[in-house]
C-alpha positions in Angstrom: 0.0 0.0 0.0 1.3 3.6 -1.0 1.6 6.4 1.2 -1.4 8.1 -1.0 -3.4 5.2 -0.8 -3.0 4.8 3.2 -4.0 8.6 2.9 -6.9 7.6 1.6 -8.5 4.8 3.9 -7.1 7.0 6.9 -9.3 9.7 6.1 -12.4 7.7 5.0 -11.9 8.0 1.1 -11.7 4.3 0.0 -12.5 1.0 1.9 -9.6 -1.1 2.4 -9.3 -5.0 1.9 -7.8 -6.3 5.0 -8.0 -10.0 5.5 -9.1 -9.8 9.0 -11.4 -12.7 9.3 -9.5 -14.9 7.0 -6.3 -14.3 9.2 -8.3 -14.6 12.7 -5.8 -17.5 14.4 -3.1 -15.2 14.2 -5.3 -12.7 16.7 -6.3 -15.9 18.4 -3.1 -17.3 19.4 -1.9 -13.6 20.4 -5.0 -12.9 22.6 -4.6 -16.8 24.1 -0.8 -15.6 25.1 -2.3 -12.4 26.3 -5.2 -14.2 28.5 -2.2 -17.2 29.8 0.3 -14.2 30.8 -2.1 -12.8 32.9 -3.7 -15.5 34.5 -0.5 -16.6 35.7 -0.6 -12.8 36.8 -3.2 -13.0 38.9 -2.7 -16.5 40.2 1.0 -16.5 41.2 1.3 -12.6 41.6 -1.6 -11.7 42.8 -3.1 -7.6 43.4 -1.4 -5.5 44.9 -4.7 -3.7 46.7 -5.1 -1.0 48.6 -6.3 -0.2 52.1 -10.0 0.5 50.2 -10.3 -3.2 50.1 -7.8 -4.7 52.3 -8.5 -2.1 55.4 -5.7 -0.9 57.6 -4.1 2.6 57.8 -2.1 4.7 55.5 0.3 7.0 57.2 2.4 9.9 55.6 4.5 12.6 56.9 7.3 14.9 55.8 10.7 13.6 57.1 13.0 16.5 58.6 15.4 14.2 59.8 18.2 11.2 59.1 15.7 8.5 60.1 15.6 5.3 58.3 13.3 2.7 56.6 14.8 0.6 59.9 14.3 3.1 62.7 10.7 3.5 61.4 9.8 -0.2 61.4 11.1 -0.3 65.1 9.3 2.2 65.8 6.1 0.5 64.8 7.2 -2.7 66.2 7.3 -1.4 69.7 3.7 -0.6 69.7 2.9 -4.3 68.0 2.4 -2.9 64.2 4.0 -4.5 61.0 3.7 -2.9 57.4 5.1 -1.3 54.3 7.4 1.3 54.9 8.7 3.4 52.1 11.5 6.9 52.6 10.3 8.9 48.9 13.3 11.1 48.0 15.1 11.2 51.6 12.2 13.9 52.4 8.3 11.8 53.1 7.4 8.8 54.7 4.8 6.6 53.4 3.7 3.5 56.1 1.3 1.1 55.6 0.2 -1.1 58.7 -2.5 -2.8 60.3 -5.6 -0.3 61.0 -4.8 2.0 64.4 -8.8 1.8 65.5 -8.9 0.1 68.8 -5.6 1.1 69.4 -5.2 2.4 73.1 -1.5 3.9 72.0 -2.4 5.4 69.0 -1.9 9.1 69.3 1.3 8.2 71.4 2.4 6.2 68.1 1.8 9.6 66.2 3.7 11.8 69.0 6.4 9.2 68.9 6.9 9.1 64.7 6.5 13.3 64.6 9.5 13.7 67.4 11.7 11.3 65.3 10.7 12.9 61.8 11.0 16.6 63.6 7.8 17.7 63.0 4.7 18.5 64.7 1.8 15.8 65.3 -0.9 17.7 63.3 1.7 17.3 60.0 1.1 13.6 60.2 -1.4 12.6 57.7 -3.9 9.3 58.7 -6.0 7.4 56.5 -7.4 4.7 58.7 -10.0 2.3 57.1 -11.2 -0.9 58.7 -11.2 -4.1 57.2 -15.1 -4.6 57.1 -15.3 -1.6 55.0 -13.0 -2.6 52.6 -14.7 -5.9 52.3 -18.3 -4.5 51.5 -16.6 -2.7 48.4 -14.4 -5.8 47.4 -17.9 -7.2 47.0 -20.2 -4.3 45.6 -17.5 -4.1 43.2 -17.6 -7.7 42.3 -21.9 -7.4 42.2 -21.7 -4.4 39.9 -19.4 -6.4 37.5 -21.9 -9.3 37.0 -25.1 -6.8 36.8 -23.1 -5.4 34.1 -22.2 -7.9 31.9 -25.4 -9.4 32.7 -27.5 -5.9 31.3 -25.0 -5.6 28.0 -26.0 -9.3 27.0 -29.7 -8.7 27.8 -29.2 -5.4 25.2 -27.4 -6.9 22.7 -29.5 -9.7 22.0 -32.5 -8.1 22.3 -31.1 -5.5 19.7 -29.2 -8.1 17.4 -29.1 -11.5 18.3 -27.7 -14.1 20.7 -24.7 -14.8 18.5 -23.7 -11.4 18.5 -24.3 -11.3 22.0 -21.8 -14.3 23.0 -19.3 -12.6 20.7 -19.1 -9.5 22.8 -19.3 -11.1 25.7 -16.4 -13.4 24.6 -14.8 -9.6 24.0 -15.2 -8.6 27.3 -14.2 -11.3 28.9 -11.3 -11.1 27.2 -10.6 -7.1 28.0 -11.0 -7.3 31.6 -8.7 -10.8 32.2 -6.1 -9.1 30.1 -6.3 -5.2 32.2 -6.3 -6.9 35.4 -3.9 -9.3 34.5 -1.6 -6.0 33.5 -2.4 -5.0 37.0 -1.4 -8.1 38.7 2.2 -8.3 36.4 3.3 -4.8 36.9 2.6 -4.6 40.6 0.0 -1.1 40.6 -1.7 -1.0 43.6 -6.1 -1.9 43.1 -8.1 1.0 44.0 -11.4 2.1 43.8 -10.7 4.1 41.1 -9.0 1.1 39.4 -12.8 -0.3 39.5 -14.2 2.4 38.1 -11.9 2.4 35.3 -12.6 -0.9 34.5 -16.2 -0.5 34.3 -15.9 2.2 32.2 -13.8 0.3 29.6 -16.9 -2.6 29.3 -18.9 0.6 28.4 -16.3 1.4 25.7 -15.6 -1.7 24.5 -19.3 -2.1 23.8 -19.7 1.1 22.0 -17.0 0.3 19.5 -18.3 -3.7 19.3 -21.6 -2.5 18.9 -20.9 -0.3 15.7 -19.5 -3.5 13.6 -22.2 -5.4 14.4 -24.5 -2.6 13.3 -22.7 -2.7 10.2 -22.5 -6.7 10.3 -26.2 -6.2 10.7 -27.1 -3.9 7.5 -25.0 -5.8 5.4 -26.2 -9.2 6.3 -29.7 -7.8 5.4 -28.8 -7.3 1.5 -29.9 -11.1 0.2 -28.2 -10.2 -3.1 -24.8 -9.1 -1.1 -25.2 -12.3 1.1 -25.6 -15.0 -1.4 -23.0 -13.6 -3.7 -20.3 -13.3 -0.7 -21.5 -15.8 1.8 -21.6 -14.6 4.9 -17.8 -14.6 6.5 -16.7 -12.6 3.5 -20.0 -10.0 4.7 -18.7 -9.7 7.6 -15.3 -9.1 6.9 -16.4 -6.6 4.4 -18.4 -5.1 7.3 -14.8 -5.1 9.6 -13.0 -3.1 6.5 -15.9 -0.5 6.5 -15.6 0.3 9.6 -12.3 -0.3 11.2 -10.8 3.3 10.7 -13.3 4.9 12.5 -12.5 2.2 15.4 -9.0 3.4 14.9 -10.0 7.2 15.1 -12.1 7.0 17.8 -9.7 4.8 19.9 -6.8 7.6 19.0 -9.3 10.3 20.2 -10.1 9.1 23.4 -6.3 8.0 23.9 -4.9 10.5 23.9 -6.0 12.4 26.5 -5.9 9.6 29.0 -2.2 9.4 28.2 -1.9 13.2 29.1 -3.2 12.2 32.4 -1.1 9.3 33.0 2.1 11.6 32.5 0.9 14.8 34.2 -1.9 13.8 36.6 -1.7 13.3 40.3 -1.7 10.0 41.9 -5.1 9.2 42.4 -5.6 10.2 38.2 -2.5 7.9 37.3 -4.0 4.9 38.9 -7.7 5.8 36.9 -5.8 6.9 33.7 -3.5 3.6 33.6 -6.4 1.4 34.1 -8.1 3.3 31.4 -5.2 3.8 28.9 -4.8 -0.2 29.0 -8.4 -0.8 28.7 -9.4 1.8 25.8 -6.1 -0.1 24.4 -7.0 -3.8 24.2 -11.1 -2.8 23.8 -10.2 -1.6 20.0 -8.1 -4.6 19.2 -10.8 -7.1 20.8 -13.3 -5.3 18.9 -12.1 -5.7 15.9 -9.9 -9.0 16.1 -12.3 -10.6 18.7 -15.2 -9.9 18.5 -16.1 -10.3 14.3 -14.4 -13.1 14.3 -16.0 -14.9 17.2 -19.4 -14.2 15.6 -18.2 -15.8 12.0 -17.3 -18.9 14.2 -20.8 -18.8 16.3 -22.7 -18.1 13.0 -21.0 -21.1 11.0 -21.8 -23.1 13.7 -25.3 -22.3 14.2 -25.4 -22.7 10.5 -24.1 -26.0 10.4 -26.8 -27.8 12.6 -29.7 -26.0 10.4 -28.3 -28.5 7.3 -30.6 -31.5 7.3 -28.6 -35.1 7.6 -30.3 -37.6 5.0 -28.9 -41.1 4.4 -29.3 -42.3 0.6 -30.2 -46.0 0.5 -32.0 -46.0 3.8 -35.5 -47.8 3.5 -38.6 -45.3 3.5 -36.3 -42.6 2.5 -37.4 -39.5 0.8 -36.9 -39.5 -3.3 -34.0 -37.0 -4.1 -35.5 -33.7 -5.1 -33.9 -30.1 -5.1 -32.8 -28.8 -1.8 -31.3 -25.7 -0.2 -28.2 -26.0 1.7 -26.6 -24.0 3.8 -23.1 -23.1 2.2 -19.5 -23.0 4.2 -19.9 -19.5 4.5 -23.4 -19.3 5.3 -25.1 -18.4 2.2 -28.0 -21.0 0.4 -27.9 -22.3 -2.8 -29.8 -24.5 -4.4 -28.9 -27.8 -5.6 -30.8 -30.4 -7.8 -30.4 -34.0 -8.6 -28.6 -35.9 -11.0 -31.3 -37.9 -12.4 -33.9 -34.3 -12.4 -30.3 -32.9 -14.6 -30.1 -36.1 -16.8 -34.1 -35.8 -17.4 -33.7 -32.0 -18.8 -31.3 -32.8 -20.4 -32.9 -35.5 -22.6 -36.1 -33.2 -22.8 -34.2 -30.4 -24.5 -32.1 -32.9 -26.7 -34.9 -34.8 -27.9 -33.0 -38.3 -27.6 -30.0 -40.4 -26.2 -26.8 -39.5 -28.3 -25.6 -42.0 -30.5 -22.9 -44.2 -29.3 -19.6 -44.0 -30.6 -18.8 -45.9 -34.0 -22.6 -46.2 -34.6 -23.4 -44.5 -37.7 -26.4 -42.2 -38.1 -29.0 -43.5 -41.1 -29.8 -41.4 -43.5 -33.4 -40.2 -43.6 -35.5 -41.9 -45.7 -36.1 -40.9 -49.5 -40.4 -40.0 -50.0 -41.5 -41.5 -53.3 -42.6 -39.1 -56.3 -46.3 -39.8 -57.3 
């Protein structure tokens, strides 16, 4: 493909002829790495959550002094407490530890951490949550995820059908095991706003899987399209149609999420990388997912409307024309040998003459 001819599908001029369907084990076996990587993610690694969901207190103060990760971690183990501690930059403390409510020496803790740092008390900041807390959202968050999936397949095949349906929700699937599993490999801590990413990329990911199947949908209408394609080569048609304006779309809402995860605060990293991984893997399992997992459903659902007859069996029908479905979906219609040798013989008017048998002349008529 030329540079002027790239131009040109990038901007909506011509359609382009990607094999997308025809190629669709490559996507497969990349997406089955993908979905192995990050199970092993999530099952050896595991998430790194945070006190949201796990409970416990968060504790950061501005360090004034030579203290160390060590003399910190003593300090917390004189009052019973184990945890994370981190020293950011030789200047801010970060500990994470068990949650201080119930704690009878809790604000002596805090006096005893502020002398040490050299600063006041009130410069200590505490984010205490307890651990029932952080259990209800572990599981609001889980409930919200089923309701969800469970609405979008309701939609979709009430809007389309329950192929198409399966084939996003094969998508979806596929998106969230592959962002958490990103999660679980690099180590960023699970928060709330982690969950609220994720949900938002479902939303997303349906948008974009919803417009091919629109498109699937129009085109697959056309009888005249359909029988003269079949209906894998529809459908891939359908992908080329609209796969730039995945690509555009996808680019648009990229980039400013990646303007957050470079520039934004903390709390709008942890939101923007969930999203920027999301938005990421929702276009490509749109397009190299999705489509394809509804040409294998449709073949398949195809396959089991071709009526099995066994020739010879006593009692058995008589052959006579019939409509079968073709490999890729589309009907044609197929007639019998013996009906073929029969109009044959009607147009000819009579058996051909065998070879080396000569033809007689026809007969002379007598003069009167």
């Amino acid at each position: 493909m030329t540079f002027r001819e790239f131009f040109d599908v990038y901007r909506g001029y011509r359609i382009p002829h990607f094999k997308l369907i025809e190629h669709r084990n490559w996507w497969f076996t990349f997406s089955g790495i993908l979905i192995v990587l990050s199970i092993l993610g999530i099952t050896v690694r595991g998430f790194n959550y945070s006190i949201d969901f796990e409970g416990g207190a968060q504790i950061a103060y501005p360090l004034h002094t030579g203290e160390t990760v060590q003399d910190v971690e003593a300090t917390l183990a004189t009052y019973g407490l184990t945890g994370s501690v981190q020293v950011v930059s030789g200047d801010s403390v970060a500990i994470r530890t068990e949650t201080l409510t119930g704690l009878p020496d809790s604000t002596k803790l805090l006096n005893d951490l502020a002398s040490r740092a050299g600063i006041a008390t009130t410069d200590i900041n505490v984010e205490d949550i307890g651990p029932t807390w952080g259990s209800e959202i572990s599981k609001k968050a889980v409930r919200g995820l089923i309701l969800v999936l469970i609405a979008i397949t309701l939609y979709i095949a009430f809007r389309f059908e329950w192929t198409m349906a399966a084939g996003a929700m094969i998508a979806l699937v596929h998106d969230v095991t592959i962002t958490a599993g990103v999660y679980a490999l690099t180590g960023r801590v699970v928060t709330p706003e982690t969950v609220i990413a994720i949900l938002t990329i479902l939303g997303f990911s349906l948008y974009d899987t919803v417009v091919i199947y629109d498109k699937v949908k129009e085109n697959t209408e056309s009888a005249a399209l359909l029988a003269r394609m079949g209906y894998t080569k529809v459908v891939d048609l359908s992908l080329n149609q609209t796969v730039m304006r995945s690509v555009n779309t996808s680019l648009v809402v990229l980039l400013p999420i990646l303007s957050l995860l470079l520039f934004g605060g903390q709390t709008l990293k942890n939101f923007a990388f969930a999203m920027f991984v999301g938005v990421a893997i929702g276009a490509y399992s749109s397009i190299f997912i999705a489509a394809p997992a509804l040409v294998i459903l449709k073949s398949r659902q195809m396959a089991k409307r071709v009526p099995q007859r066994v020739p010879g069996r006593p009692g058995a029908p008589r052959p006579r024309p019939a409509r079968v479905a073709a490999a890729d979906g589309a009907q044609v219609a197929v007639a019998s040998d013996a009906a073929a040798r029969s109009a044959t013989a009607k147009q000819g008017g009579g058996a051909r003459p065998r070879a080396g048998q000569k033809r007689r002349p026809p007969a002379k008529r007598k003069r009167r």
